[in-house]
N, C-alpha and C positions, 0 to 999 in steps of 0.2 A: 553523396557526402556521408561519410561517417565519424560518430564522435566513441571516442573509447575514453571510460575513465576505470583505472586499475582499483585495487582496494586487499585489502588483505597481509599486506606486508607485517613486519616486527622485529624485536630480537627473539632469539632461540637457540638456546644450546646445541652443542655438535650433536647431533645425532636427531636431532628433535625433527617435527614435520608442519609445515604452511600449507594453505592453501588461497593462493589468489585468485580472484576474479576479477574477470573485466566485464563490463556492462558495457556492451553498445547501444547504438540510438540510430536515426537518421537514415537509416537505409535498409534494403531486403537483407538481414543480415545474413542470412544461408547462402546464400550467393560468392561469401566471399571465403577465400582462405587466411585462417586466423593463426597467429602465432604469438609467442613469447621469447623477447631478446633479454639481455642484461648489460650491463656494463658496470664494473667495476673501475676506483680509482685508478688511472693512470694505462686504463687496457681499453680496446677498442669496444664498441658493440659487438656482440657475440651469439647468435641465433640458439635459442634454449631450446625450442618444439614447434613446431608446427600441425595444425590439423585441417585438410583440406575438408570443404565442403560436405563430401562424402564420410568422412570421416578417416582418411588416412591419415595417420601421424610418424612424421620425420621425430629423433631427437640426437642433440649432439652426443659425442660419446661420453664423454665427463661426467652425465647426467641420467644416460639410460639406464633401465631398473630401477632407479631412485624417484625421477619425476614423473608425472602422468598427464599428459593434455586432452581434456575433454570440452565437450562441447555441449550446449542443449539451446536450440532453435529458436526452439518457442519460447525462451526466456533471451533471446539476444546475448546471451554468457557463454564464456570460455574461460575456464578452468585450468591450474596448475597445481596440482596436487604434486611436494614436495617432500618427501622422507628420507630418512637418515641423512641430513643436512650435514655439510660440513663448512668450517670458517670458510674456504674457498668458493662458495658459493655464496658467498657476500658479493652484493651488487643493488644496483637500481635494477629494480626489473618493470620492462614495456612489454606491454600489448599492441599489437600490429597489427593492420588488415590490408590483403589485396584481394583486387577481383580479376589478379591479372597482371602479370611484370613487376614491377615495383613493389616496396612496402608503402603504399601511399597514405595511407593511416596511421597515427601513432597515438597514444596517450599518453598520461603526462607524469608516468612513473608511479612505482611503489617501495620502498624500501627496506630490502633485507637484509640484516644481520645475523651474523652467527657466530658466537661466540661464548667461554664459557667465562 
């Protein structure tokens, strides 16, 4: 079992930069592969980045070059460093964990705005 809680969200003008974390708990957390989704009013969830265990990182297109997903172990955190923000990247944004199929972990959102 793992618990994930987000933190880091805000408002921010267009262009501005975030950085969220999420803190895990409850389990070997290097073991799993961790990501960040979003979801905006009225749109589905939407996979923002991914970083596997080793440290590979997927991200969607909409987001690449602008965001960065990191990781450090030994602190159970996973990072989304966020620049040149734009209103469309307004969303709740989650933190996810799998060790494997599914996202079977969620947390319980953070909320960002962008707007000037």
């Amino acid at each position: 079992q793992v618990q994930l809680v987000e933190s880091g969200g805000g408002s921010v003008q267009p262009g501005g930069s975030l950085r969220l974390t999420c803190a895990a708990s409850g389990s070997i957390f290097s073991i799993y592969t961790m990501a960040w989704f979003r979801q905006a009013p009225g749109k589905q969830r939407e996979l923002v980045a991914s970083i596997s265990s080793v440290g590979n990182t997927n991200y969607a297109d909409s987001v690449k070059v602008r965001f960065t997903i990191s990781r450090d172990n030994a602190k159970n955190t996973v990072y989304l460093q966020m620049n040149s923000l734009k209103p469309e990247d307004t969303a709740v944004y989650y933190c996810a964990a799998t060790s494997g199929g599914s996202w079977r972990f969620w947390g319980q959102g953070t909320q960002v705005t962008v707007s000037s």
